[in-house]
N, C-alpha and C positions, 0 to 999 in steps of 0.2 A: 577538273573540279566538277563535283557533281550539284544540280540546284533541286532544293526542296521547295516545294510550295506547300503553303498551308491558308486553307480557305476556309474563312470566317463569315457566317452572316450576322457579323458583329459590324462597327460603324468604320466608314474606313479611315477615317478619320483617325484610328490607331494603329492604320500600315506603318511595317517599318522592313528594313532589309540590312541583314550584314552577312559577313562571310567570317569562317571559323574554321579550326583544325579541330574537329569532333571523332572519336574513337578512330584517331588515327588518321581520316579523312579529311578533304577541304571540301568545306560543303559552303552553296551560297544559300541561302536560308530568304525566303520572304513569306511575308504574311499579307495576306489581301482581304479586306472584307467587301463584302456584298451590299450592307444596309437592311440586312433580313430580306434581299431579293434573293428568292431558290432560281427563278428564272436567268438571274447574271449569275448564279453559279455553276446552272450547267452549261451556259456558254461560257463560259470561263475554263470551264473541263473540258470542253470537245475541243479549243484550240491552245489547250497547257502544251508544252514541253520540256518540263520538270522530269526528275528519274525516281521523285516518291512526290507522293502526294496524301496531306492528311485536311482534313474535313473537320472544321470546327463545325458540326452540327449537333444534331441528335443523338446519342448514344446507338449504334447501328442494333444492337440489341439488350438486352438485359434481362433478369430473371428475378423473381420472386417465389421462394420457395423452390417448386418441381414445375412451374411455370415460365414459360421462357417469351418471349415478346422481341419481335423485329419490324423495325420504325420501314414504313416502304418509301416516304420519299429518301431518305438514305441510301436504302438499297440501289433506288432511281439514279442518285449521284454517282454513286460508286460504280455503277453500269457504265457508265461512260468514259471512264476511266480504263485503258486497256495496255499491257504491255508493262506498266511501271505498277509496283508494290503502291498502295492507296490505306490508308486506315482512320478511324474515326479516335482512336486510341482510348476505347470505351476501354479496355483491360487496365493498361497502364495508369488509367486515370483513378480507377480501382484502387490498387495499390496504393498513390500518391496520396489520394484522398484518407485512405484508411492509415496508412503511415502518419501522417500529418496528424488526423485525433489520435492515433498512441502516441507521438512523440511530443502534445499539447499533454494529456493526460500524466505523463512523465515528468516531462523539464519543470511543466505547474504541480506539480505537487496534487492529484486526486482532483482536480479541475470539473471533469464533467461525475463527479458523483451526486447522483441524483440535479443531475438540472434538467428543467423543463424543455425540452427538445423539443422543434418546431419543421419538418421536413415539408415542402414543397412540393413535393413528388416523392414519396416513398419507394413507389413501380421500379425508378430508375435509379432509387441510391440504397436499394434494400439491402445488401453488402453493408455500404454504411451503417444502416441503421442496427445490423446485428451485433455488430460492434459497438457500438454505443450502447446495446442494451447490457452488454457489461456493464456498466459505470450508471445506468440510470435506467427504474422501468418508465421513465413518465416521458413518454413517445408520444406523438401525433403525427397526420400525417392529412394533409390538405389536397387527396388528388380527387376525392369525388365533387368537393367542392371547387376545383380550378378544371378536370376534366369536362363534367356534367354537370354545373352550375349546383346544384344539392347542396343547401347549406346544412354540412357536415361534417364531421372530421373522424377520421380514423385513431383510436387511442388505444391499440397495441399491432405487434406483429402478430398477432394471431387477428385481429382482422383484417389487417392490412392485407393478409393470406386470402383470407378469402375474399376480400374487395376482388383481386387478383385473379380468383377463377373466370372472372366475368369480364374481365378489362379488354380481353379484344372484341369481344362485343361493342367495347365504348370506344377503344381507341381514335377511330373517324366522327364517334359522335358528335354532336353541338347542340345547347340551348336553342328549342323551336324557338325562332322569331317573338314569339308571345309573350315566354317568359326573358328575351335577352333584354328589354326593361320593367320596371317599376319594383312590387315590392318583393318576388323573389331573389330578383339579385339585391338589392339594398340590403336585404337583411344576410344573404351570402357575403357581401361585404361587411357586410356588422360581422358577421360569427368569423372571418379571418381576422380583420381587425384587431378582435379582442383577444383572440388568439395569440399575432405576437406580440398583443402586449403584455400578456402575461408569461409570454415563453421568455429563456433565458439567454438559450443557442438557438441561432436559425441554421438550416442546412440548405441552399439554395445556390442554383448559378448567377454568374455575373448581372446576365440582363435580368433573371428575373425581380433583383434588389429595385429596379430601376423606380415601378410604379409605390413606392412605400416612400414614405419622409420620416420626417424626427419621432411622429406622433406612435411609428411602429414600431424603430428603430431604434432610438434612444436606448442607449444602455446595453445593449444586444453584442453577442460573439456569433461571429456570422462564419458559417463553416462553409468553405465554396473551393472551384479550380478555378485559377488563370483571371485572378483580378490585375485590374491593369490599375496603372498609375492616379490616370483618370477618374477611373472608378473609386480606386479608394481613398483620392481627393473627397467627390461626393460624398462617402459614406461619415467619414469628417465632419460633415455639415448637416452631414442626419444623424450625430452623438452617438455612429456606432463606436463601443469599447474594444471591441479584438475582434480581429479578424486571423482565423487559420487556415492558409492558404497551402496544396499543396503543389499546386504549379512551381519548378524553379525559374530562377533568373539568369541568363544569360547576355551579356553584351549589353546589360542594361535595360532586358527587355523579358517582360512575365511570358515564358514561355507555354503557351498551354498543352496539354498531353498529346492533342490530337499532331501538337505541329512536332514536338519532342519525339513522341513513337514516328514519324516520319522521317526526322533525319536518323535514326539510327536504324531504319529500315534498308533509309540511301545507304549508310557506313558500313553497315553490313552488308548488301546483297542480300537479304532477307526480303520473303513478303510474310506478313502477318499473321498468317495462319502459322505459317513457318514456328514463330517464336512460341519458346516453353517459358515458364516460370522461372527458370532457374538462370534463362537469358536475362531475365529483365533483374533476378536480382545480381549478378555480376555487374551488370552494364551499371545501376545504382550506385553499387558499390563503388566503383572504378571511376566514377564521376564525381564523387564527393559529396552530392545534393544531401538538400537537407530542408525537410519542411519549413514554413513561414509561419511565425507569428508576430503579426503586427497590431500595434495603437494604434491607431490615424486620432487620438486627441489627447496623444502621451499614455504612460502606463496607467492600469489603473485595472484591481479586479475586485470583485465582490465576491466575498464569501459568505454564506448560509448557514443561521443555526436554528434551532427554534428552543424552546425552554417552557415546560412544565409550571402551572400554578395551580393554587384552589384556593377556596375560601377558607379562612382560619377559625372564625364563627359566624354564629348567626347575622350578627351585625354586618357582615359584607352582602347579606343576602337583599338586604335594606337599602343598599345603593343603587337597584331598580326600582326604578319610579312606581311600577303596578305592586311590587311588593312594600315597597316602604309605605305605601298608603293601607294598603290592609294588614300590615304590621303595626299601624297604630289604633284601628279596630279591632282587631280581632285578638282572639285568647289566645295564651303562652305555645297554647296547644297544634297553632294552627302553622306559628313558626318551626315548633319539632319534626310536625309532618312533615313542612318544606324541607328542613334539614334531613331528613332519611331518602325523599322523593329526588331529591336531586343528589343524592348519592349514586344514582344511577344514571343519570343522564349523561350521553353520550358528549366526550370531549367537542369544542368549538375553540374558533381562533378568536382571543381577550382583544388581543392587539399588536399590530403590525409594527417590526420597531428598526429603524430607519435612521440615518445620518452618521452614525459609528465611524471613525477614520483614524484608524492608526497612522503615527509619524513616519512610517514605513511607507504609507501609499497605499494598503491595502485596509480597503473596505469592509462591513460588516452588515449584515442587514437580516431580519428576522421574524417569529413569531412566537408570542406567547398564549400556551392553549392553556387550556384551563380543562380541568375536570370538576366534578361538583360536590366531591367529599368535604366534610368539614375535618378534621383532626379526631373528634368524637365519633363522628361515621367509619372513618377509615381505620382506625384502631377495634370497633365494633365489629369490622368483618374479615376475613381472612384475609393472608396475605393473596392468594389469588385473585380474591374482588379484584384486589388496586392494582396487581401487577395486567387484567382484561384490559382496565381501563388504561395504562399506562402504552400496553400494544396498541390499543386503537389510538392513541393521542400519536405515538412512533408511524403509526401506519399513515395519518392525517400527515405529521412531519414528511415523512419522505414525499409524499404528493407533491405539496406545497412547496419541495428542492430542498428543503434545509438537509445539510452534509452534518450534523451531527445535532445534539438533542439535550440537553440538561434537565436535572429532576429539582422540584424545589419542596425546600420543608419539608411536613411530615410524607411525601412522595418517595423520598430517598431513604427514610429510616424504615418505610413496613419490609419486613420478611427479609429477607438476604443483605438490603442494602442497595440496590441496585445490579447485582450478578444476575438473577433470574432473566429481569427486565435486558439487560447487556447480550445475554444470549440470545434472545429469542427476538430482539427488536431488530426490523431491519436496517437499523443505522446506527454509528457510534455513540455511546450513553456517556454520561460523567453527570456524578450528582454532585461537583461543584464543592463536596467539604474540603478538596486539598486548600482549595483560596479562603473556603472560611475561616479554617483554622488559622490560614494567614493574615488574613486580615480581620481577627477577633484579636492577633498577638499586637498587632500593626498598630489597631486602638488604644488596646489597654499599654503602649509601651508611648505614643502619642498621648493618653491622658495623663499616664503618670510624671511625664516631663512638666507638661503646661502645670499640673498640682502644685508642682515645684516642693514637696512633701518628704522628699527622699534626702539623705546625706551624700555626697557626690563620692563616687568611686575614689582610692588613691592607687595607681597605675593601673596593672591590667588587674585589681581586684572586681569577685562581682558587684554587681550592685546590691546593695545591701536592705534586698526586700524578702519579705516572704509573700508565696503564692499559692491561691490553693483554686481546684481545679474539679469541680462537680459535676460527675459523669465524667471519670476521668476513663472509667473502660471504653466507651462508646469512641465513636470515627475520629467528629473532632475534636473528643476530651484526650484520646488518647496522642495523638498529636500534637494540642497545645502543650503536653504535661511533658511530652521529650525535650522541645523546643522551650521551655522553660525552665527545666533544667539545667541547660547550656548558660541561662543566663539570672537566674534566683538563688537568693543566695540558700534558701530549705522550697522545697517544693511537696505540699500536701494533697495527696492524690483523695479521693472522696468517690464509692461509688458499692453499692450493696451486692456485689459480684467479687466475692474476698477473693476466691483464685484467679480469676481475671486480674486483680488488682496486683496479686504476688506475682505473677508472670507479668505483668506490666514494668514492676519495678525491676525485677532480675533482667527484660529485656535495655529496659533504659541505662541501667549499671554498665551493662555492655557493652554502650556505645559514650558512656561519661561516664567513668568513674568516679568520679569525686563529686556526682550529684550529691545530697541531701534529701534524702525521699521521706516521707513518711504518708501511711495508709491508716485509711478510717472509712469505714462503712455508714457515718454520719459526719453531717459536712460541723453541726453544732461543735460537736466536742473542738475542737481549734480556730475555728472559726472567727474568736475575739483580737485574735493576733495579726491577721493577715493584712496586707497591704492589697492584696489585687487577689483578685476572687475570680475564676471563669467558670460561666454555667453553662454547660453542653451537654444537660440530660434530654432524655422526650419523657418527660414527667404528663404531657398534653393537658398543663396546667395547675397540677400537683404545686403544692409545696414540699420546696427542697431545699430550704436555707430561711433561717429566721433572721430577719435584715435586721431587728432590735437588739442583735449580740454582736453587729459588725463593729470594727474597730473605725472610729471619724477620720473621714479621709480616707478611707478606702475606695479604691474603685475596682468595680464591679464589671465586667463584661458578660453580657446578656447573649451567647448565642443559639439561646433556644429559640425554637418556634413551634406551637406560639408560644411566648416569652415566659420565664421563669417564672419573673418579677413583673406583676402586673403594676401598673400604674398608683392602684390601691396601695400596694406594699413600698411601692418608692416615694411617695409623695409620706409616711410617716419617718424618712432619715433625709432630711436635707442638708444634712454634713455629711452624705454619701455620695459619689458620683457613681451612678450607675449608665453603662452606656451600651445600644444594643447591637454590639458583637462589631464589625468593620464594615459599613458602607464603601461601595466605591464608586467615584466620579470615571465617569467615562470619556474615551478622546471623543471630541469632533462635537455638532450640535445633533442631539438624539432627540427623535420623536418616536413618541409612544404615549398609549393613555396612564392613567395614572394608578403605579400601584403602592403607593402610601411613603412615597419619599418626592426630593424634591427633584428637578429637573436634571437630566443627564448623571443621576447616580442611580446607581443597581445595586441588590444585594451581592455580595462576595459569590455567591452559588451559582447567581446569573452572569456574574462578571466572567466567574471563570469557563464557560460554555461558552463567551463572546472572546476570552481570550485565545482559545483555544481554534476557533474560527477562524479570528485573525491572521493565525502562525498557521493556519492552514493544516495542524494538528487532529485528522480527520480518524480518531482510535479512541477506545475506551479506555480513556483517563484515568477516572476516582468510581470505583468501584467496589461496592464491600464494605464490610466494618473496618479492614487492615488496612486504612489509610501511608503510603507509604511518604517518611515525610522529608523525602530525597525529593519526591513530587510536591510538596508543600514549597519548598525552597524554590523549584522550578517552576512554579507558576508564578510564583511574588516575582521570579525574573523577567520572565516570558510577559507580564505583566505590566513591568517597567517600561520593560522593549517596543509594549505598543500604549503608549500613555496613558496607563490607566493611575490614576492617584487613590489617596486616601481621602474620603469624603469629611467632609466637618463632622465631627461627633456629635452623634446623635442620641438623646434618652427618649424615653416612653411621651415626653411631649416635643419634638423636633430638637432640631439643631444646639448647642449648646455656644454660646456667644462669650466672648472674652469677661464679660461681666457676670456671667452665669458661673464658669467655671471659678473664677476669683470670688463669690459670695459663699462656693461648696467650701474652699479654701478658709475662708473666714471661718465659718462654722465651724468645719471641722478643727482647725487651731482655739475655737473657743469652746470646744465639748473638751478637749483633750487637758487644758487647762483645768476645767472641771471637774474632770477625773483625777485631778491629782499629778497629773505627766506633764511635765513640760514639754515646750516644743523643742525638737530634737536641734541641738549646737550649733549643727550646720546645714540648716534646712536654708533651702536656696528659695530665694522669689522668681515666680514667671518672668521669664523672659521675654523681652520685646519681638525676640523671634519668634520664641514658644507661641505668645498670642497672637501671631500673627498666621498660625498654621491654621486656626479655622477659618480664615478667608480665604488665604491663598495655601491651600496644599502641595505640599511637594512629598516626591519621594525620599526614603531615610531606609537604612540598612535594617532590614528585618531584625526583630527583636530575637 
């Protein structure tokens, strides 16, 4: 039996010793440590009689770039060591480590895309880090401030490089006396500090987690080799969320690289130079190993989105306090200005949006930027204007980690739709109409029940409504208008694009034939007949429907922005229920400032950017005018999946209340009377469930 030692100036406190049949061999295996005494290490080495020996130390050398760095008290250990094979298993640890993030990046589903990396020493995990820069540019690297006290941080591998040319200059360096207190280091402590708390992954060894608590830690995936039990007890109590570990386990016991390349040194009659690449990947292979990923406070991961806003008009501009006060001085003239001036001003973060929890266990958490066009501005200048500012918002996004990006309102309709932007951004885009259209159907198929206005199907007949759909060419007109089809009993398409509209209708035949279509370049001409109306032009305020020729009792789904039907126009049909498009309530308790809904709902466009984060769905979704609505269906799923609902129906003044909807009810039974129509024979009353969906929503099978 041959014995291995492995020497740690780790605590000894986690010695242990067993005996194994390892590639073939019976090896006795111990681990010793020191207490960070180099002086008991090398007496420990001048009287070992071990047949390998591995050195949990320093990385005996490492490289950065065409730079190469070798540690000398290392060397000093390994000097005294003669006759038996000795290694620090800097190579193998290589490997493990970098195995470990491909195979986290993997099994998670795009895991580290774009998160905020946080390295400890860059010098010596610069392998690592190039690999990671796959998956994320937003690197740091903390060696001039932990080598040279320099409160500074290193923010790419091209400085990291050149920190590098200089490093063995420092390598022996230390902070004069002078500076090793007061307020240069304080403030070197402040700027690491803040560092990981904003980073997402840490990359560090065992002992160095050691000096940090909750305040750093919290929330953090901690990228490391050869965590021990102990340790990642501790990290438990400082709320770190994962740990990937590429050390294996053996005998019940986290093996570290340095002591692993040492018994397979002893099994083979190898010494370390000895070994190629192509040894270490058999020997992997033929072991079975398999990187670590651990909770120490149960599962649990955050994903990252961020999402696009702007002001819709002037009036938003008004809810800064310096402007809303010289907005009630000053001329018409002076808000217009504001409104072109900040057409150009460079994207910023609205607000940070937080608490999101899917019934799955998976987290959500985010930012929404804002750019400064109003709808009038951005329609004023070319598609390229919005598409600059939309990279610079994508460029903001990926800084800040968000793994994918949504576009909101009129951001999504300039120029292509979202393709340009999709290409050229470096992160996955989705402008969020697949879930509009979903949930604009979701509403109007929810009001139409609570109206109670309709005569009930007899078997698998449709329901016996008519619908019509304005802006039926556009993304999500043309989407609501297929999906209404499946379920209307005539469906009237509306939209001043005749051949768009004929190749609309000859596509829809195709997929339902026995639709009922009918096309109109004006929404007026049928307009008196219809039971449910959906508006999904970008009219950017236009009139596009005369509410005084709607049939009582219609409802209305508004999902323009900004809205079709302003306030003015609904406030003269209150035997109309008009309602705008599908809110949706989101899982868990969400914090964010307020963007004109009520607490923990989103618009459908945001929802579905947050749904999509969820599922871990890190690809360009809804792109385009050609909404495809195989993806409509599959996000109302994917939707369910992570509890999103249908929010209380809302019109141009909030929420709409059990009393609300039963007074539209009233009227429109007492206009229709007045006309001459009775009320239809088997027009059903709200039901007790029905009124009971505006408080407590649930889900229901897509209309």
């Amino acid at each position: 039996m041959q014995t291995v030692l492995g020497l740690s100036l780790g605590a000894s406190t986690q010695d242990y010793a067993f005996s194994t049949t390892f590639l073939g061999k019976r090896l006795q295996v111990q681990r010793t440590g020191t207490n960070g005494s180099t002086a008991q290490a090398a007496k420990l080495l001048k009287h070992h009689s071990a047949d390998a020996v591995g050195l949990g130390l320093e990385k005996e050398h490492y490289g950065t770039g065409r730079h190469k760095f070798t540690d000398k008290d290392t060397q000093k250990l390994k000097a005294l060591v003669h006759d038996v094979p000795v290694t620090t298993g800097a190579r193998l640890g290589d490997i493990l480590q970098e195995w470990a993030v491909r195979h986290a990046q993997i099994a998670l589903g795009s895991y580290f895309n774009n998160a905020r990396v946080l390295f400890l020493s860059g010098l010596s995990n610069y392998k690592l880090a190039m690999s990671l820069s796959e998956y994320t540019p937003n690197l740091q690297f903390a060696d001039p401030l932990l080598q040279l006290g320099v409160p500074k941080l290193l923010s790419s591998l091209e400085t990291l490089q050149h920190y590098a040319t200089g490093a063995h200059y420092v390598k022996d360096w230390s902070l004069p006396a002078k500076f090793s207190h007061g307020p240069v280091k304080e403030w070197g402590g402040f700027v690491l500090r803040r560092a990981l708390q904003k980073a997402t992954v840490l990359v560090a060894a065992p002992h160095e987690l050691d000096d940090f608590g909750i305040e750093e830690l919290a929330g953090k995936t901690i990228i490391t080799l050869g965590l021990s039990d102990a340790r990642l007890a501790e990290l438990k109590d400082k709320g770190v969320h994962m740990v990937v570990d590429g050390a294996p386990v053996l005998h019940g016991h986290v093996i570290g690289p340095y002591l692993l390349d040492a018994m397979i040194l002893a099994a083979l009659g190898k010494r370390s130079e000895d070994m190629l690449e192509d040894d270490y990947l058999d020997i992997l292979t033929t072991l079975n190993l398999e990187p670590r990923i651990l909770y120490p406070n149960g599962f649990k991961r955050v994903n990252r989105f961020a999402f696009v806003i702007h002001p819709l008009s002037q009036e938003y501009f008004k809810k800064v306090k310096p402007i809303e006060l010289l907005s009630q001085v000053s001329p018409p003239v002076f808000m217009n200005s504001l409104e072109k001036i900040m057409a150009y001003a460079p994207p910023f973060v609205y607000s940070k949006v937080s608490g999101i929890q899917s019934p799955t266990g998976v987290e959500a958490e985010g930012w929404l930027i804002s750019v400064g066009g109003t709808p009038r501005e951005i329609m004023a200048h070319s598609p390229e204007f919005t598409y600059k500012r939309l990279l610079d918002a994508a460029a903001m996004a990926r800084k800040l980690g968000a793994q994918i990006m949504g576009l909101g309102a009129f951001t999504k309709v300039v120029g292509d739709a979202g393709l340009t932007v999709a290409k050229r951004a470096p992160l996955p885009i989705t402008t969020g109409n697949s879930y509009s259209a979903s949930g604009a159907l979701w509403a109007a198929h929810d009001a139409l029940l609570r109206m109670g206005l309709l005569p009930k199907p007899k078997g698998k007949e449709r329901v016996a409504f008519k619908a019509m759909v304005v802006g039926a060419t556009g993304a999500i007109g043309s989407v609501c208008a297929r999906l209404l089809a499946k379920a209307a009993q005539e469906v009237y398409m509306v939209s001043p694009e005749t051949a768009k509209l004929l190749a609309l209708k000859e596509s829809i035949l195709q997929e339902t034939p026995d639709a009922k279509l009918f096309l109109s370049a004006q929404a007026d001409k049928d307009i008196a007949a219809m039971d449910m109306i959906v508006t999904a032009t970008s009219g950017a305020g236009k009139k596009v429907l005369d509410i005084m020729k709607v049939k009582p009792g219609c409802v209305i789904t508004d999902v323009a922005r900004p809205l079709d039907l302003p306030p003015s126009e609904v406030a003269k049909r209150p035997d109309v229920l008009v309602i705008e498009s599908g809110e949706i309530r989101l899982p868990g308790k969400v914090e964010m400032k307020n963007i004109g809904l009520p607490p923990n709902v989103a618009y459908a466009c945001l929802a579905e950017t947050i749904v999509l984060a969820l599922e871990g769905r890190f690809e360009n979704y809804t792109v385009g005018r050609a909404i495809e609505w195989e993806k409509v269906r599959e996000i109302y799923q994917l939707g369910l999946k992570h509890g999103m609902q249908l929010a209380e129906i809302s019109g141009v003044n909030g929420p709409y209340s059990d009393e609300d909807i039963a007074r539209v009810r009233d009227l429109a039974l007492a206009a229709r009377a007045r006309q001459g129509r009775a009320a239809p024979a088997k027009e059903s009353k709200p039901t007790k469930v029905a009124a009971r969906t505006a408080r407590k929503p649930r889900s229901r099978t897509a209309p």
